[in-house]
TILUMKE-584636 format. One record per residue (C-alpha): residue in three letters; x, y, z. Coordinates in pm, whole numbers, padded with zeros to 5 digits, always signed. Layout:
alaXYZ ...
END
This chain:
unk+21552-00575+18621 unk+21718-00630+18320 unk+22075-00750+18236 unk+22141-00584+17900 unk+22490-00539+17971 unk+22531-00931+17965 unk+22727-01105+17641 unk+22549-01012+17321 unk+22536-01327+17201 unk+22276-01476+17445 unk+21995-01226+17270 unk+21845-01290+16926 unk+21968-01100+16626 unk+21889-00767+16620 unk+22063-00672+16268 unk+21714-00587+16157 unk+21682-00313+16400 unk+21833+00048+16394 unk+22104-00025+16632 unk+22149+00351+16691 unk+21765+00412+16768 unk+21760+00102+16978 unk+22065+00207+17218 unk+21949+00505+17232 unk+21650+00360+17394 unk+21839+00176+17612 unk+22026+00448+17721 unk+21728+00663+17837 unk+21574+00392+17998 unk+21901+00269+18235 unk+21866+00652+18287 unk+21584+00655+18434 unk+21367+00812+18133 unk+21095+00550+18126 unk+20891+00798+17896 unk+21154+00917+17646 unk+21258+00524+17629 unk+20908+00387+17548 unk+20844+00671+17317 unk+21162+00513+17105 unk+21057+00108+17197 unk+20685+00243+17037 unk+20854+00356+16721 unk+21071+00044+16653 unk+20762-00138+16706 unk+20562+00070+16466 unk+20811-00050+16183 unk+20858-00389+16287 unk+20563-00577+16523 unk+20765-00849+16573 unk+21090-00720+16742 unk+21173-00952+17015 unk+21417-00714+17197 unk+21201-00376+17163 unk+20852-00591+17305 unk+21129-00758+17608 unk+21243-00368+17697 unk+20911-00248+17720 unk+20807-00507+17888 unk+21070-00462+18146 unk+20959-00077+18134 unk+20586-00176+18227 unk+20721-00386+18518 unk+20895-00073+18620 unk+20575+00112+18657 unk+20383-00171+18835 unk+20219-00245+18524 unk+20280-00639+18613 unk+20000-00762+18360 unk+20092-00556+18061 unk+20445-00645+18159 unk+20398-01015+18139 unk+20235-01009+17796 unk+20502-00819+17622 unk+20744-01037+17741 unk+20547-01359+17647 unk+20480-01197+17316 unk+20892-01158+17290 unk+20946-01489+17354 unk+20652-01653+17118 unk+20911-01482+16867 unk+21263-01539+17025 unk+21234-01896+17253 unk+21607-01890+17297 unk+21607-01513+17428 unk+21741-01594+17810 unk+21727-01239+17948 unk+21344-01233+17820 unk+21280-01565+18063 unk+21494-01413+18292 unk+21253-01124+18326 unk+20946-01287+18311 unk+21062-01455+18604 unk+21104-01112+18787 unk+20757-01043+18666 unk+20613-01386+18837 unk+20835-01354+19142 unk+20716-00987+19229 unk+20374-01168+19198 unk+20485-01452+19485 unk+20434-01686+19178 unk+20710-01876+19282 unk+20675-02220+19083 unk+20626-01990+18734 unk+20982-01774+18835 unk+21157-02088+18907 unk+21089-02255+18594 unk+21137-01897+18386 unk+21477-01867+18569 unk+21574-02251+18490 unk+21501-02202+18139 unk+21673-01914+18154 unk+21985-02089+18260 unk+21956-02366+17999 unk+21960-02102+17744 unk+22277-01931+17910 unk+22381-02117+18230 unk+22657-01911+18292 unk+22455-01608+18391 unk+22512-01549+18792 unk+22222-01328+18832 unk+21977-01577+18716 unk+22136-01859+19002 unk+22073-01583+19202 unk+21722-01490+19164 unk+21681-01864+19143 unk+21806-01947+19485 unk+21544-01638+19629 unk+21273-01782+19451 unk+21347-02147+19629 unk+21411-01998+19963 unk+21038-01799+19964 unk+20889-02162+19841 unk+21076-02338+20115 unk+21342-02513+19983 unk+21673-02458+20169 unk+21877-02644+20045 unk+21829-02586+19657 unk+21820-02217+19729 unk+22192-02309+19884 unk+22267-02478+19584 unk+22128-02217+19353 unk+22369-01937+19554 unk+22653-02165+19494 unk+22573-02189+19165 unk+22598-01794+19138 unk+22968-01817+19324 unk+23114-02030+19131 unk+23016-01801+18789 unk+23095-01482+18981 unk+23308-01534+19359 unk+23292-01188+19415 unk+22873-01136+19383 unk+22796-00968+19663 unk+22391-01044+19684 unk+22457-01398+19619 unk+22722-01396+19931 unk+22479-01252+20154 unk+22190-01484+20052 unk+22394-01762+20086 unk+22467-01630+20425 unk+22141-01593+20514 unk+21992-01955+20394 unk+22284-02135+20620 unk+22156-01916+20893 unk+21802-02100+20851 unk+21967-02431+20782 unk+22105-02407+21143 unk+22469-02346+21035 unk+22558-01965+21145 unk+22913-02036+21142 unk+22942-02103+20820 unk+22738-01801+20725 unk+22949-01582+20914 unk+23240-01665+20667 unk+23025-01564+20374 unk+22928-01242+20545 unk+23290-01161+20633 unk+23427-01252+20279 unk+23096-00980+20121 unk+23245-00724+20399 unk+23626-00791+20298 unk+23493-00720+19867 unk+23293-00402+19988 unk+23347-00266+20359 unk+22999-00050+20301 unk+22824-00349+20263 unk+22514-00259+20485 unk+22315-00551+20507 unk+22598-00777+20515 unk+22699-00613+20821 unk+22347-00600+20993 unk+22364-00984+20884 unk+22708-01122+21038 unk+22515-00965+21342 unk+22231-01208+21321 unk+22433-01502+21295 unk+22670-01391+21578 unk+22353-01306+21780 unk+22277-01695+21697 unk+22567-01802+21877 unk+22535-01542+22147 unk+22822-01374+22077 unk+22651-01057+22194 unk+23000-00826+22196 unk+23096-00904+21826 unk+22706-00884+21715 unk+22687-00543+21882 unk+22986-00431+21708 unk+22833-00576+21331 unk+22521-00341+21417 unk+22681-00061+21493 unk+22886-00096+21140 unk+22573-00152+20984 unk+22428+00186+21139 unk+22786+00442+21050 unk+22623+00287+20698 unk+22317+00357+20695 unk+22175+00557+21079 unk+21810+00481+21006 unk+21802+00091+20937 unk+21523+00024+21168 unk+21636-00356+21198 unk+21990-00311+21269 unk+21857-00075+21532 unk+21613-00300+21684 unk+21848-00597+21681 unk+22121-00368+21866 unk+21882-00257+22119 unk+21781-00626+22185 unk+22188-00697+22179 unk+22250-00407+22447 unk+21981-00556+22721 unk+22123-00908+22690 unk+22418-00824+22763 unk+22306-00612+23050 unk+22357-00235+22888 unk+21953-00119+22994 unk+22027+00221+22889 unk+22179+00199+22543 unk+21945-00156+22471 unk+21647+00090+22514 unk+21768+00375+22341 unk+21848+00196+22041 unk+21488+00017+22111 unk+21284+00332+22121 unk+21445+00467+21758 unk+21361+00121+21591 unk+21008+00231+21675 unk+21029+00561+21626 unk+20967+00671+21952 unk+21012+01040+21992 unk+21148+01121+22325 unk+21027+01465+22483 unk+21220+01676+22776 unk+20979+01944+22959 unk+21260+02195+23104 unk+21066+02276+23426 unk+20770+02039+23399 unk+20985+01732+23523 unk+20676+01606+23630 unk+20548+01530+23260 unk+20877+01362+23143 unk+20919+01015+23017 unk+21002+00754+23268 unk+21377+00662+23171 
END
């Protein structure tokens, strides 16, 4: 959730603070150590109430536990003291958005960017915000956005793949899908989704071929499964379409040895 390794210079002043206490923090937390890290964020806030960045990281640590309220207030209470502090709105909108409070994460991501507009991840999260509310096209514009601060953003290549799918345009968002699989070949969902949009033009051979890259990724993807199986009886394969079918459902096939009687219909 948060972006602490972006430029420095977008957060408020932290001279006040023991730097080494407060990385140290940080450190546990990107590990994972949610307890040890809060522990610390308590402490700093012991000596100084008002620390912007120690009440935005615990914050971020209550989202983390699904504690969405408590979550919401620290950050509000971090920016009360720091306005400017972009990764603080940033996260707040994370906190709204998890909450499908859509309007409140778009306008915590837009100030966001007017307090560091070069930030990719916040175009990002901005554009998925604006595609759950509906709007297409900004959510297209938003994912552009993203590109143009970062070509190479994976997420924001495959969302913009996916909103020209719904604006009617899958051959366009097959070139964003192929330039996400040409940056990272393990790409799962990028895969799964140059599938969709060649299933969209019914280009059933090269969308059975996307699936089954999506699956050497990742076996158990239910959708990429499903989507296969529905692939495989288009284009006639009965067999294989149902096969792929029954494991998107997790239908567990049984064989009786010398009860033949009993067995599945195939």
């Amino acid at each position: 959730m948060s972006r602490r390794n972006r430029k420095q210079n977008k957060n408020p002043d932290a001279s006040d603070t023991s730097q080494a206490l407060m990385m140290r923090a940080v450190d546990l937390h990107g590990a994972g150590d949610l307890d040890g890290a809060e522990e610390i964020y308590l402490e700093i806030l012991r000596k100084d109430t008002g620390n912007p960045i120690a009440l935005h990281y615990h914050g971020v640590l209550q989202f983390q536990r699904g504690n969405h309220g408590l979550a919401e207030k620290l950050i509000s209470q971090a920016l009360e003291i720091a306005p400017d502090y972009a990764d603080a709105h940033y996260n707040l909108g994370k906190v709204h958005h998890e909450n499908d409070e859509f309007d409140k994460a778009i306008s915590c991501y837009e100030t966001a960017i007017s307090y560091d507009s070069e930030s990719p991840e916040s175009y990002n999260q901005l554009g998925l915000a604006e595609e759950q509310r509906g709007s297409l096209s900004a959510a297209k514009k938003s994912y552009e956005s993203a590109l143009e601060h970062q070509p190479e953003f994976l997420d924001a290549l495959n969302n913009l793949g996916n909103v020209l799918r719904l604006l009617e345009r899958p051959e366009d968002a097959i070139k964003h899908f192929k330039r996400a699989i040409e940056i990272n070949s393990n790409f799962m969902e990028a895969h799964h989704n140059l599938g969709n949009a060649y299933q969209d033009l019914s280009l059933f051979d090269e969308a059975t071929e996307s699936y089954l890259a999506a699956l050497s990724i990742d076996p158990d993807f239910t959708e990429s499964q499903k989507n296969l199986g529905s692939c495989l009886l288009g284009c006639g394969q009965y067999r294989e379409g149902l096969h792929y079918l029954r494991k998107s459902c997790g239908v567990i096939e049984f064989t009786l040895g010398k009860y033949p009687k009993y067995q599945l219909a195939r």
